[in-house]
C-alpha positions, 0 to 999 in steps of 0.5 A: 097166797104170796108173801112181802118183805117190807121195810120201812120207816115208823110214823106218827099214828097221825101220819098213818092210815087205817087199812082194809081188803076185800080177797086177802087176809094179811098175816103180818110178822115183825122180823126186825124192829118194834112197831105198834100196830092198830087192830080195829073191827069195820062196822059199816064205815065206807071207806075215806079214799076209793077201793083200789081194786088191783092192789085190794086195799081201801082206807077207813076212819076206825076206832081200835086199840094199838098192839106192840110188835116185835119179834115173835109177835104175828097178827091176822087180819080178815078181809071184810071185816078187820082194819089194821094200822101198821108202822106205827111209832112205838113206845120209845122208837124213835119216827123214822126209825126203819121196821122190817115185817113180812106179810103174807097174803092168803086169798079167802074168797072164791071169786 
């Protein structure tokens, strides 16, 4: 388990990607800013760009739903089975404004 503190600019969900690991579950927590955040369940869709192995991440074409967050707002994201689409432009955020999460990462597989 480890975890990141990541800041960034908010995006258009055009401009973003939906995200998926194989090892890792992601809890991610907004600690400053507001972004909104896709959740969607991987079907049997293969990934739209090759699964980089060093850093556990695969990129999808998924249908979910957007979920606001900000603080006090968490969200657990499965390996193998959950995709996420974070830094998204919320509501009235203006695109390049700057969100700061932490996401921790816990290893769920034995391999």
């Amino acid at each position: 388990m480890y975890a990141l503190v990541t800041e960034g600019p908010l995006k258009a969900a055009s401009d973003t990607r939906w995200e998926a690991h194989r090892h890792y579950a992601d809890i991610h927590y907004t600690i400053n800013g507001v972004e909104d955040i896709g959740a969607g369940r991987l079907g049997r869709e293969k990934p739209v760009a090759p699964y980089d192995t060093a850093k556990d991440i695969a990129f999808y074409s998924v249908a979910g739903r957007f979920h606001r967050s900000e603080g006090f707002s968490y969200f657990v994201f499965f390996p193998g089975r959950d995709a996420h689409q974070p830094g998204v432009s919320a509501g009235n955020a203006v695109e390049g404004e700057v969100v700061r999460r932490l996401v921790i990462k816990v290893r769920v597989d034995e391999n």
